[in-house]
Structure formats: structure tokens, C-alpha cells
C-alpha positions in Angstrom: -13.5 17.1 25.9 -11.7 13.9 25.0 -9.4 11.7 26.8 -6.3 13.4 25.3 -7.1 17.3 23.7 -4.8 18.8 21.2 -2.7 22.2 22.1 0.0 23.9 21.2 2.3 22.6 22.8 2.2 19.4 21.0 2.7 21.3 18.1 5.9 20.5 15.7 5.0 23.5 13.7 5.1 21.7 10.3 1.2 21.8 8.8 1.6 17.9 7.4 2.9 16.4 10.6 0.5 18.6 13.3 -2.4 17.6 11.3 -1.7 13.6 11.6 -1.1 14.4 15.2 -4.2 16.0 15.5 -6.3 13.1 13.2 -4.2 10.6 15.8 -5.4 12.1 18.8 -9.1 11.7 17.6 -8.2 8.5 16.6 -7.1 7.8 20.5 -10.1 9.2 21.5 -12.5 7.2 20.1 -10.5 4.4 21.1 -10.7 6.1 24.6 -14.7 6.2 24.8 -15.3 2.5 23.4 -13.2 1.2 26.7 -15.1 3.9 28.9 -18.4 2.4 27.3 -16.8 -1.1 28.2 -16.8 -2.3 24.4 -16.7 -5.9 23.3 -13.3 -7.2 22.3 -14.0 -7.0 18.7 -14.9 -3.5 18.8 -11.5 -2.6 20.9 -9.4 -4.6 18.6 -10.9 -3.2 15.7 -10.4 0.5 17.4 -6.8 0.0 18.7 -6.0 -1.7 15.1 -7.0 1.7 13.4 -4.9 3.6 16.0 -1.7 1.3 15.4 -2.3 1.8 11.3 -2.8 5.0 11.2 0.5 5.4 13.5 2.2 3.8 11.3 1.5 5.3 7.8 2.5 8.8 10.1 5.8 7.4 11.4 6.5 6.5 8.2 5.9 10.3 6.4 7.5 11.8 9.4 10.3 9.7 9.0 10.0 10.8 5.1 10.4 14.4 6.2 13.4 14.0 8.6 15.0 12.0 5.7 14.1 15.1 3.4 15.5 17.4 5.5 18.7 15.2 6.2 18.0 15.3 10.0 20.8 14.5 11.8 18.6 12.2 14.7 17.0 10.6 12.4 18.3 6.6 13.2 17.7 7.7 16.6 14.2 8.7 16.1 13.6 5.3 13.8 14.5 3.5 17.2 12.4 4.8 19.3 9.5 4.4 16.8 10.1 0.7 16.2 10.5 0.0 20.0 7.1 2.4 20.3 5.5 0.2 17.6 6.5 -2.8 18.8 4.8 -2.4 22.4 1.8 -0.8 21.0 1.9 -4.6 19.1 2.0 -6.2 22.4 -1.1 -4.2 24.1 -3.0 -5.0 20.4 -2.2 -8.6 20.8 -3.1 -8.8 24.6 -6.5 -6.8 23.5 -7.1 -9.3 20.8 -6.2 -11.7 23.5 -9.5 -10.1 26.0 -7.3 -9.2 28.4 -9.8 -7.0 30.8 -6.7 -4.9 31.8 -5.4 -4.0 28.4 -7.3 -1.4 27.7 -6.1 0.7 30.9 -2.6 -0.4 30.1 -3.1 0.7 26.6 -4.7 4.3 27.3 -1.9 4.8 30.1 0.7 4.1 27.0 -1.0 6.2 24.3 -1.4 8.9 26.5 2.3 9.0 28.0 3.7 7.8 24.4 1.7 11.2 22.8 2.7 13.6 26.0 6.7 12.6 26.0 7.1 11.5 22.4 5.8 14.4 20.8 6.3 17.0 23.4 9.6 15.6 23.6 10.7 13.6 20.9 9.3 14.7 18.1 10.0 18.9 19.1 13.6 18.5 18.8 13.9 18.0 14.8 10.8 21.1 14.5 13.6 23.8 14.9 15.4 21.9 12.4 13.2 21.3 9.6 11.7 24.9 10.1 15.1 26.1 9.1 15.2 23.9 6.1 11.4 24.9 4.9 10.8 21.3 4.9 6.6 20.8 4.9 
């Protein structure tokens, strides 16, 4: 069992976007067991970079399929993953940086950023896009 496990209730019930959820959780998890194994600095950064990249190639599809599926929240949900982005780029820098206490922050932020953004966030346009058969 990993740090963070994938369920259904993180599901957006659209088969593109729950998979790069699910591939972003394993991502986190790896991530996860290199600061449980108290990794080197280079091995965090280069974990926590792969975590930040892949996030971003997803927010950018999912943003993709919201534009697609003319989703009225859309600027709204653009916000909140720039501002999600750019704090994620703060923890990278400050882990880049060897800051021993980083990592913690950083699991505590991936963890509450996957609970609330895609429990909350992300569910409200599902409804929508299922309506639209938007995949």
C-alpha cells in the first residue's frame, strides 16, 4: 500500500483523465518511498521533477478537455492550477535547495493538493463533460 492509494472516489469518470490521475499517484508514490528511505537530494529533485512534469503535461490535456467541452469554470480551474503549480515550484526549488524539511512539506501538499483538488475540484466539471461525451 502506498503513501496515497487510488479509489473511486477520486474518480472524474472520464477514462483519459482517471488514468493520468492514477499514473500521478504512482508517480507521488515513488516520490513518497525515496524520502521514507531518506534519499539524497539528487534523487528527490530528480523524483519531485518527474512529479511536477508529468502534472503539468495532465493539467494541460485536462485543461484541453474542459476547453473541448466549453466548460463554463474553466478560467477558474486554470487559476487554481497555476497557483497549484507555482507552490509545487517552490517545494521543488527548496528541495533542490536540501532543505531537510521539504520533503515533509512536500508530501503534506501532494497529498492534500490530490485529496481536495480532485475530490473537489476536479469532480465538479465530471457531471458536465459526461453530459457532453467528452473523453
Amino acid at each position: 500500500m502506498g503513501f496515497i492509494t487510488w479509489d473511486n472516489s477520486f474518480a472524474v469518470n472520464d477514462e483519459l483523465l482517471d488514468g493520468q490521475h492514477k499514473i500521478l499517484f504512482q508517480i507521488i508514490n515513488r516520490f513518497h518511498d525515496a524520502v521514507q528511505r531518506q534519499e539524497k537530494t539528487p534523487v528527490l529533485t530528480k523524483l519531485f521533477d518527474e512529479v511536477l512534469d508529468y502534472t503539468s503535461m495532465h493539467f494541460s490535456i485536462e485543461e484541453q478537455v474542459m476547453k473541448q467541452a466549453a466548460y463554463p469554470e474553466l478560467t477558474t480551474h486554470q487559476e487554481i492550477h497555476g497557483r497549484l503549480l507555482a507552490d509545487a515550484r517552490d517545494l521543488q526549488a527548496k528541495i533542490r535547495g536540501g532543505n531537510a524539511q521539504a520533503a515533509g512539506d512536500a508530501m503534506n501538499f501532494l497529498k492534500n493538493w490530490l485529496e481536495k483538488h480532485i475530490k473537489g475540484t476536479d469532480t465538479k466539471y465530471s457531471p458536465f463533460l459526461s453530459k457532453r461525451n467528452v473523453a
